[in-house]
Every structure is written in structure tokens, then in C-alpha cells.
C-alpha positions as CSV (number, residue, x, y, z in Angstrom):
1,X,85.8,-121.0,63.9
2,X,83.5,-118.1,64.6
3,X,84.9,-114.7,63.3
4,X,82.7,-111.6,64.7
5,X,83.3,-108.2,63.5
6,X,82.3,-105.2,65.2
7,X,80.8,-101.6,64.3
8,X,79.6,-98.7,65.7
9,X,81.0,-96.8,68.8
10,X,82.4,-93.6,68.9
11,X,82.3,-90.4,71.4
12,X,79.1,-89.1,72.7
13,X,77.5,-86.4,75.7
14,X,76.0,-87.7,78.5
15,X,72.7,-89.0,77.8
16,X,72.6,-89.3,74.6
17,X,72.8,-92.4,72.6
18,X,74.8,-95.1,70.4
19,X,74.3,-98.1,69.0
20,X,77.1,-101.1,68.4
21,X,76.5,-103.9,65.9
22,X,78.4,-107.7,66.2
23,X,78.3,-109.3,62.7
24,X,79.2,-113.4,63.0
25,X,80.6,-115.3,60.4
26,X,82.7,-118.2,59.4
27,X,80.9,-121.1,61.5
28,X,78.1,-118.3,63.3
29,X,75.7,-120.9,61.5
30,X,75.9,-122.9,64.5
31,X,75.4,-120.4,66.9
32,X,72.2,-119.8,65.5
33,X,71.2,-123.5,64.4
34,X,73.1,-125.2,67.7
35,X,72.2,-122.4,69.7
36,X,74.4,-120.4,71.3
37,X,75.4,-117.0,73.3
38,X,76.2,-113.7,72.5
39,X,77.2,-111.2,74.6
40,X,78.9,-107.9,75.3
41,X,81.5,-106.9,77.3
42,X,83.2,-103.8,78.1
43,X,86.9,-102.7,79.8
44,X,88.2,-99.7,81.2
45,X,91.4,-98.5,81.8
46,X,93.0,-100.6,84.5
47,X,89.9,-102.2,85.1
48,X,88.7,-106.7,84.4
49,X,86.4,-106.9,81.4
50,X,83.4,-107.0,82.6
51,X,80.0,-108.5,81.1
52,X,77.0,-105.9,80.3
53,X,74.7,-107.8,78.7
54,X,74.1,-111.3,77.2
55,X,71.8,-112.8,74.7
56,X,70.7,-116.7,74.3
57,X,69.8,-117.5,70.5
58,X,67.5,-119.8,71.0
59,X,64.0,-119.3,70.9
60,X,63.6,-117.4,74.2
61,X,66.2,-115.7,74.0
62,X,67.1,-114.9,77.3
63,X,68.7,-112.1,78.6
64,X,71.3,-110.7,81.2
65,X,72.0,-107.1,82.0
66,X,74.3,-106.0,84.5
67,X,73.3,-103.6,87.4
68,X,74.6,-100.9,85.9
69,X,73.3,-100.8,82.0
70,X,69.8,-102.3,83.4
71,X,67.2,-100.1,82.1
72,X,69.3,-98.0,79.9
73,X,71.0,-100.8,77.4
74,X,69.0,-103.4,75.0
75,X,71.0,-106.1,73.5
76,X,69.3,-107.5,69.9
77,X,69.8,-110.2,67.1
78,X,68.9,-110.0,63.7
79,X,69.2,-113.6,62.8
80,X,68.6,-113.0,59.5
81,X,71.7,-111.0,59.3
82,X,73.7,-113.2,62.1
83,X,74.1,-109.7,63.7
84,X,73.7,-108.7,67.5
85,X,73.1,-105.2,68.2
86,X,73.7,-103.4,71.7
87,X,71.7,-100.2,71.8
88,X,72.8,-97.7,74.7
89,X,70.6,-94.5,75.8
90,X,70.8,-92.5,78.4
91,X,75.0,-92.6,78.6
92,X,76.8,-92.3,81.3
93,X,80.4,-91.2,81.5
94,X,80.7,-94.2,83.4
95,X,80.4,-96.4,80.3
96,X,83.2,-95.0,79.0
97,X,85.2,-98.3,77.8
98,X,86.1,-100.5,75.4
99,X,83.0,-103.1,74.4
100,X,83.8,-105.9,73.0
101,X,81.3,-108.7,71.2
102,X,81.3,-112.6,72.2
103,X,80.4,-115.7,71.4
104,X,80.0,-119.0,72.5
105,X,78.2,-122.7,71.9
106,X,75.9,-123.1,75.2
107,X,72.9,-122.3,76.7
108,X,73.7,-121.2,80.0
109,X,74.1,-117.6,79.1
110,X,73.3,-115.7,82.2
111,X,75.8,-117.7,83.7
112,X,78.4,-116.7,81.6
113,X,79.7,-113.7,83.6
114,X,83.7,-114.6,83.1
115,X,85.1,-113.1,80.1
116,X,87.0,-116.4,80.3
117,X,84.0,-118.0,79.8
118,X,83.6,-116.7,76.4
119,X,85.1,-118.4,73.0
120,X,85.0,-115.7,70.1
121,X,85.9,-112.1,70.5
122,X,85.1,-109.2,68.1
123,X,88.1,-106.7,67.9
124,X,86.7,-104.2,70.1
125,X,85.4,-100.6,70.0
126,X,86.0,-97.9,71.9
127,X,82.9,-95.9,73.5
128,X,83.7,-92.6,75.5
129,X,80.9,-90.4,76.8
130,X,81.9,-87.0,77.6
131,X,81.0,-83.5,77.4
């Protein structure tokens, strides 16, 4: 079992900035020795959970950003810490949501669009940008 634990998050004006962190633990050693995905994911009100941004662990650490976060959001790991990082500038009141971190054994990350297609969940975070 994978438990991830999430920080960061919080209100913020448009264009500014936040950063949210995704800390691994019980078995996250095999998401970084195995190889694995992270990834996060965000929901609004009466909205699907949608993916924003994925990360492979392996050595080329691939990455996926969706259309709307491209440019703006940089998703991270600090394997050293077994911590994935999503680091949002320029925001948007349209990113208003709650992001949540996943996980998963795999290497097809940027395939992995489905929130269904994800194992371990962090608790969530709320993010709201408005002036």
C-alpha cells in the first residue's frame, strides 16, 4: 500500500503563484525502484476529475500536461524525499479546484488520463484563485 499525503494549496489572485507538494510513503519505494507514475488531478464543482499533469519516475521522466496548465504548471520529484511537487504560475480563476495527488505501478503515464486509472490518492487540497 502506497499512502501519499498532500500539502500546499490555498487561495490566491490571478496570476500569481502556488506550489503543492505529494509526499509517498508506506510501499512509495516501489514506485521509485519499480518505476512508477505520479500524477495530479484536479475537480471542480459538478465537474469529472480531470488529469493536469503526469510524471514517469523512471529515468526520463516523462511528462503530460493538459491543454490548459501547458506552459503555466511544472510537475517535479524529489526522489530523495519520495515527494512530487506541482508548481502553478500564472493562475487562472479557472484552476480553481480541488487537486488531488496519484499514484500508480506502470510506465505508461501519459496514457493514464482516467482518474480510474489511477491506484493511490492523496486527500486532496483545495486551490481557489480569485481576486
Amino acid at each position: 500500500q502506497v499512502q501519499l499525503v498532500q500539502s500546499g494549496g490555498g487561495s490566491v489572485q490571478p496570476g500569481g503563484s502556488l506550489t503543492l507538494s505529494c509526499a509517498a510513503s508506506g510501499y512509495a519505494y516501489r514506485l521509485y525502484r519499480d518505476h512508477g507514475c505520479m500524477a495530479w488531478f484536479r475537480q471542480a464543482p459538478g465537474e469529472e476529475r480531470e488529469a493536469v499533469a503526469t510524471l514517469y519516475l523512471g529515468d526520463e521522466g516523462t511528462t503530460y500536461y493538459s491543454d490548459s496548465v501547458k506552459g503555466r504548471f511544472a510537475i517535479a520529484r524529489d526522489s530523495a524525499k519520495e515527494t512530487v511537487t506541482l508548481q502553478m504560475r500564472r493562475m487562472k480563476p479557472e484552476d480553481t479546484a480541488m487537486y488531488y495527488c496519484a499514484a500508480v505501478l506502470g510506465t505508461d503515464c501519459t496514457d493514464r488520463l482516467h482518474w480510474r486509472q489511477w491506484n493511490f490518492w492523496g486527500q486532496g487540497t483545495q486551490v481557489t484563485v480569485t481576486s
